[in-house]
N, C-alpha and C positions, 0 to 999 in steps of 0.2 A: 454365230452372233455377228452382226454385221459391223466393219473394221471403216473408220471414216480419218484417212490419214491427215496429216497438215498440210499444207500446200506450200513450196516458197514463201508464197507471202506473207503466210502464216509464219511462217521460219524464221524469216526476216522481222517481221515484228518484235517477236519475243528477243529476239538477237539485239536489236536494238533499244529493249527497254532498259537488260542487262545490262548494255553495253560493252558487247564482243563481237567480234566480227563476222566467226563462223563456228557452229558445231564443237571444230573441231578445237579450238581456241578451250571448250570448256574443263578439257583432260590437257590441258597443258603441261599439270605436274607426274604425268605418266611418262617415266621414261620412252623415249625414242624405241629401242632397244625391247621393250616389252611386247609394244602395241603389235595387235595381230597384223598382216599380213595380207594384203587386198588377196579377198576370195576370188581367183578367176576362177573358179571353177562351176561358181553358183551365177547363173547368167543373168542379164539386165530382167528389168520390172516386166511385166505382160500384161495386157487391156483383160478386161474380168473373161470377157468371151474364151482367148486364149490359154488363160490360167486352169475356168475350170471344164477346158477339152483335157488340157495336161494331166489334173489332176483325177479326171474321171480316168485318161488312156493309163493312170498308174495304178490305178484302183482295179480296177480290171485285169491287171496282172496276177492279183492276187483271187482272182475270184476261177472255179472251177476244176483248181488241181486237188487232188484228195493228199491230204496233210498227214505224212507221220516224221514231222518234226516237232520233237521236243524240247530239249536242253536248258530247260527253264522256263519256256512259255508252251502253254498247253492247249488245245484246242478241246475244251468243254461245251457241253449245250449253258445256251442263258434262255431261262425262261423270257417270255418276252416282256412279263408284268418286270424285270429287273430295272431294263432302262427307261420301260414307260414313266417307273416311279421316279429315279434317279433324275430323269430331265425336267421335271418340272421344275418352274420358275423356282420357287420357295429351297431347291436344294442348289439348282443351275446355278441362278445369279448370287449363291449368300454367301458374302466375307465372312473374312475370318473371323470366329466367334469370339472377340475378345469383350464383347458389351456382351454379359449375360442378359441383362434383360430384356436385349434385341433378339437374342440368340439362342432360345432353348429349344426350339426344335432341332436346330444342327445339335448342340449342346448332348441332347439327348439320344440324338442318332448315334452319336463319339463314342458315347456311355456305352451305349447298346453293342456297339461294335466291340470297346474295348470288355467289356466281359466276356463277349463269344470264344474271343480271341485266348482270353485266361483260361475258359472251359477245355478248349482245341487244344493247347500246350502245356495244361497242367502248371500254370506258373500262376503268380499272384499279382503282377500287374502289367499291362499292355498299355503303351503309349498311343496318339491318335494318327499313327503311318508314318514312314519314311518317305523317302523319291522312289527309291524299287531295293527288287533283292540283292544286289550288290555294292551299294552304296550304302545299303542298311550294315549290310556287314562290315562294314569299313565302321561305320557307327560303334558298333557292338566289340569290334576292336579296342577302340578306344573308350567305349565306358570301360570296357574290361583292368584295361590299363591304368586309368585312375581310379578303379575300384580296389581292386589287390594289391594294398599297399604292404603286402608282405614282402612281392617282389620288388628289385631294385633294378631291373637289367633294361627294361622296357623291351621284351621280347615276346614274341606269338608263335607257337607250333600250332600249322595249319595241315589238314590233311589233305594229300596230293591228289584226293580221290572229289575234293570240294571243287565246283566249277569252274576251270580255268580261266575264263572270262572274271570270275567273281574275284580268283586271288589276284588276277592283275589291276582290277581294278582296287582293290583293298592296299596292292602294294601301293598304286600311284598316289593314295590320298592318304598313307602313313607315312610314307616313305622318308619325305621332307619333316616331320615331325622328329625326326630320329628313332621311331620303331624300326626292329627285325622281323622280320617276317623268315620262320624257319619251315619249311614243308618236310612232312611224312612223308614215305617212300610207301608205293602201294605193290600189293604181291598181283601180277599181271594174270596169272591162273586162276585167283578169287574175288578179283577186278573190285577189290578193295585194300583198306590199310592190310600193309604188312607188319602185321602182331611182334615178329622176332626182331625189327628194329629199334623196337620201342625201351630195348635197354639204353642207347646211345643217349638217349636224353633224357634218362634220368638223374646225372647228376648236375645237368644244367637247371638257373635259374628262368623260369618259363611265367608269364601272367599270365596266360589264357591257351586254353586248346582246343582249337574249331574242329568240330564232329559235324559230318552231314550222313543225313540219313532220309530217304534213301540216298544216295549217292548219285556223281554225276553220272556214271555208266549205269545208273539204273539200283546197283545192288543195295544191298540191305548191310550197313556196318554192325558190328556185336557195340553196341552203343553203351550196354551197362557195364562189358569189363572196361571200352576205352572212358569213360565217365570216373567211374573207380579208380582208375588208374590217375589220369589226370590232377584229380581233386587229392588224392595221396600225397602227390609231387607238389602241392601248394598251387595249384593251375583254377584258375574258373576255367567255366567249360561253358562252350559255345556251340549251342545246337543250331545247324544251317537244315530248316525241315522245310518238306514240299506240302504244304498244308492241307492240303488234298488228301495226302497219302495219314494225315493224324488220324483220320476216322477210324485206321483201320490198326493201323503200330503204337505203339506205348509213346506218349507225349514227352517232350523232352524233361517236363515237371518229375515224370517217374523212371528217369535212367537212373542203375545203379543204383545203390543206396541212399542218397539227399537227392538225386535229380540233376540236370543240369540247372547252370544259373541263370543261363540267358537264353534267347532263343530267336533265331531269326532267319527272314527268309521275303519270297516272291509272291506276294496277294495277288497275283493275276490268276491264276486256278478260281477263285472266288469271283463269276460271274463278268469277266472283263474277258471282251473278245481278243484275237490275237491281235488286229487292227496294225497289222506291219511292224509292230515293235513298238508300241505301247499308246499313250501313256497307261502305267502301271503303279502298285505301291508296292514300297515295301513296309515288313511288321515287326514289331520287336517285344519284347517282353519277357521280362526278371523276373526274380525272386524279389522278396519286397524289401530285403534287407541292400538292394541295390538300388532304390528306389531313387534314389537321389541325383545318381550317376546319369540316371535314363533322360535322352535327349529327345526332343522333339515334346505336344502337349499331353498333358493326363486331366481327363476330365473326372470330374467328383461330383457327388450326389449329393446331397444337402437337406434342409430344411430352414423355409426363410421366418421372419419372427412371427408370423399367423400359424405357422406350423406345415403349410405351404411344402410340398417336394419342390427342389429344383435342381437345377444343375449349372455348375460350373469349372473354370479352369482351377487348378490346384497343388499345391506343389511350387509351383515355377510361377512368377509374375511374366508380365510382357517382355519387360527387359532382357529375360532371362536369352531372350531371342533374336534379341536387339543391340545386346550390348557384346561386344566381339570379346571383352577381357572377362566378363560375367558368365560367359554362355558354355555350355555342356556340346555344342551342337552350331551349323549351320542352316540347323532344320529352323525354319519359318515356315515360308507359304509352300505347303506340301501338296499332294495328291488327293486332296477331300472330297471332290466327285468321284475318284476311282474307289474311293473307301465309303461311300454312299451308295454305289452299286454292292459292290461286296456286304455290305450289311443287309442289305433287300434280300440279297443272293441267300445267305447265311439265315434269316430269318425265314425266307421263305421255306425252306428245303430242311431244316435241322436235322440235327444229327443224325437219324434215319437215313433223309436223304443223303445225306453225304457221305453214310456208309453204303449204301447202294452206288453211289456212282462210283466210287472206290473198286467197292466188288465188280461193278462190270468192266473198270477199266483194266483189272487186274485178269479177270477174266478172259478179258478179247487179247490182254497180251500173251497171256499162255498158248491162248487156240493160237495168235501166227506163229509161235515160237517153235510149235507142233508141227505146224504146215512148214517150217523152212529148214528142218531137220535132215527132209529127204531132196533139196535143192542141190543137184551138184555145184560146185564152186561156193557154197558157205559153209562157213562154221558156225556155229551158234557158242560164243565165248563166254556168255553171262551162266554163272551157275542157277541154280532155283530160286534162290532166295531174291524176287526183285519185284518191283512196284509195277509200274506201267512203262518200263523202257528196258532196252536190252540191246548188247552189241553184238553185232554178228562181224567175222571177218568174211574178207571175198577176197577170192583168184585172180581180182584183175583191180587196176584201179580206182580206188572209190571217188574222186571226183570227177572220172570218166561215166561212171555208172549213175552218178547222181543224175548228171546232164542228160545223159540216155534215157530215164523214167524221167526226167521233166518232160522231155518230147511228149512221153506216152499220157501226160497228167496225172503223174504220180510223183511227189516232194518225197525221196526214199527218205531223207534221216540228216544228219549232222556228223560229216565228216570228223572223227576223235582224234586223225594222223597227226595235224600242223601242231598239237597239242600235245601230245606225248610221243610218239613215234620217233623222236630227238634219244629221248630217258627211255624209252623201253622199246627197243627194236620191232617186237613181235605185237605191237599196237600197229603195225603198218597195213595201209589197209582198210580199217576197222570202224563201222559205221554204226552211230548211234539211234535208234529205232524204238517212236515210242506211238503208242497205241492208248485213246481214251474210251470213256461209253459209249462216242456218237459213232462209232464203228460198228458195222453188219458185216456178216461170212462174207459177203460178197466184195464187200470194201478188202477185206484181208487176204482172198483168191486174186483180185485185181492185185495186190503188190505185187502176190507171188509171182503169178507171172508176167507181170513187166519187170521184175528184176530177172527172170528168168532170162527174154529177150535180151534184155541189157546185158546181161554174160556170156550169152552167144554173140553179141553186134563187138563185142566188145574183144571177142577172140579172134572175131571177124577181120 
């Protein structure tokens, strides 16, 4: 959409109507002390011609290497009917639905999303997105913690096998609130929780306990004893799911005995390209008895006095969004074209589909798993039990080896060392490797051997 700035003069005017002398004069009661810190690092303006050489020579960076990075964003096919639909005018330019009777086509897209989303997780209501998957969980944190008022401690047991990116970002946005954030210790040989620490913290006071499944390294956690367990101990339980992977494994709605209570995670699997790191959403979704706690909007279906279907916001007024002492949430203006593609996506393809691409992404990761069995200088660390990712270690360096298949146009995976290899020695090394349906034999012979190369150049 085309961007038409102010000019000086325009600058000046409005400066002058106020009556202030510059910009900066308007944050005056921002402490000194706070204010960010001139960016050198982001360089002066650029004439359009300039700008879009830059951003075409960036783009192009990312175009023709064969991708087996995973770690939360996944590279799926998008039908092409996803974003033909998602772009048009009537979704592109429409605010936020706060006038229903401006708004019921969005209104009704919300609807339609937020029931799929009930279906995929086995929960009873889905709010209308987050910002993305780890800033939702920082969410789901804190509903958790003013939902369980049994506990007093304001404390969260995380499991250490949950995305490393996601608990630091979940600790940066608790942190200051006066939450604990206490992590799991995970058993390195079944590259998930370790089950026999789970007594230490049983006689702690805990409000929540975050489960992911699959896992970062790919594996499959036993979801229904740590749910059980959890809920025993007075804990809501918080399932971090790849929503991709619900088609195929038990929804969070049916771990254990009651199910988990919340459930959240990364809607980019749902029809959103990789696009260099987003934008993305994230999704969330309780039990109903939570229902209150849940931040960001909830659309509801209705009938107006003709007897009329409609649709509107519910639950939560505007405020609820607006007003910083009122609000559940910093969620306002969220990700609603990425959750309009995702709805296309999801509609289009249903469950069928989306158990199909499950099976073949599951599928093509078995076959490399197969093939890099007999690679000298790997191990293959992930037991059977895993979705579409899996860690192998290597003999030599892995961000030596990474850099060596770039050369070759091959993105090997997602170094796991800087991340654990601190807390678990025998993580050194160890690269994460994830495989989806847009992958052929041939795609999968091609990794083998340029990592192959890369082991030899590497010894070299």
């Amino acid at each position: 959409m085309p961007f038409i700035p102010h000019t000086d003069q325009d600058v000046q005017k409005m400066l002058d109507v106020i009556g202030a002398d510059s910009i900066d004069d308007l944050f005056d009661e921002i402490p000194k002390h706070l204010r960010a810190k001139p960016m050198d690092g982001i360089p002066l303006g650029l004439n359009e011609m300039s700008m879009m050489r830059l951003l075409s020579e960036r783009a192009q960076q990312d175009e023709g290497a064969l991708c087996f990075i995973g770690a939360g964003a996944y590279e799926h096919h998008v039908p092409a009917a996803v974003w033909s639909t998602a772009m048009r005018g009537e979704f592109l330019t429409a605010y936020t639905p706060y006038q229903a009777e401006a708004s019921q086509g969005t209104l009704q897209l919300i609807y339609e999303y937020q029931s799929m989303m009930c279906q995929l997780t086995g929960l009873d209501v889905s709010n209308a997105s987050l910002y993305d998957g780890a800033s939702g969980l920082a969410e789901a944190v804190l509903m958790a913690i003013r939902a369980n008022r049994k506990s007093k401690s304001k404390k969260v047991l995380v499991a250490g096998s949950v995305h490393p990116l996601y608990r630091k970002v979940v600790q940066d946005i608790v942190n200051n609130q006066g939450i604990t954030i206490d992590i799991l210790p995970i058993n390195t040989q079944s590259l998930s929780l370790d089950h026999s620490a789970l007594g230490q913290f049983e006689s702690q006071d805990y409000a929540a306990l975050v489960i992911p499944q699959p896992n970062f390294f790919g594996s499959l956690e036993d979801v229904n004893t740590l749910t059980d367990w959890g809920q025993r101990h007075g804990m809501l339980v918080v399932g971090v799911v790849n929503p991709m992977a619900m088609a195929m494994l038990a929804p969070p709605g049916e771990w254990g005995e009651n199910g988990a209570d919340i459930a959240v995670g990364e809607g980019q699997p749902f029809g959103l390209p990789l696009a260099s790191g987003g934008p993305y959403f994230g999704f969330i979704c309780c039990k109903q008895k939570l229902v209150r706690q849940m931040p960001g909007r909830i659309i509801g279906r209705t009938v107006d006095l003709e007897g009329k279907e409609g649709f509107t916001l519910t639950l939560q007024a505007r405020e609820q969004h607006i007003r910083r002492s009122k609000a559940t949430s910093n969620i306002c203006t969220n990700q609603g074209l990425a959750v309009t593609a995702a709805t296309v996506y999801l509609t289009m393809l249903g469950f069928e589909g989306l158990l199909q691409v499950a099976k073949a992404s599951h599928h093509n990761t078995n076959l490399l798993v197969s093939k890099l069995q007999s690679v000298n200088g790997v191990v293959v660390r992930s037991p059977k039990t895993i979705f579409h990712e899996f860690v192998i270690e290597l003999d030599r360096n892995v961000a030596e080896v990474i850099d060596l298949m770039a050369e070759q146009g091959v993105l090997a995976g997602f170094d796991i060392s800087p991340y654990y290899s601190e807390a678990y020695s025998d993580l050194d090394n160890c690269l994460l490797v994830c495989v989806t349906e847009v992958k052929v034999e041939a795609d999968l012979d091609l990794f083998v051997e340029s990592l192959k190369r890369a082991l030899q150049q590497g010894a070299a």
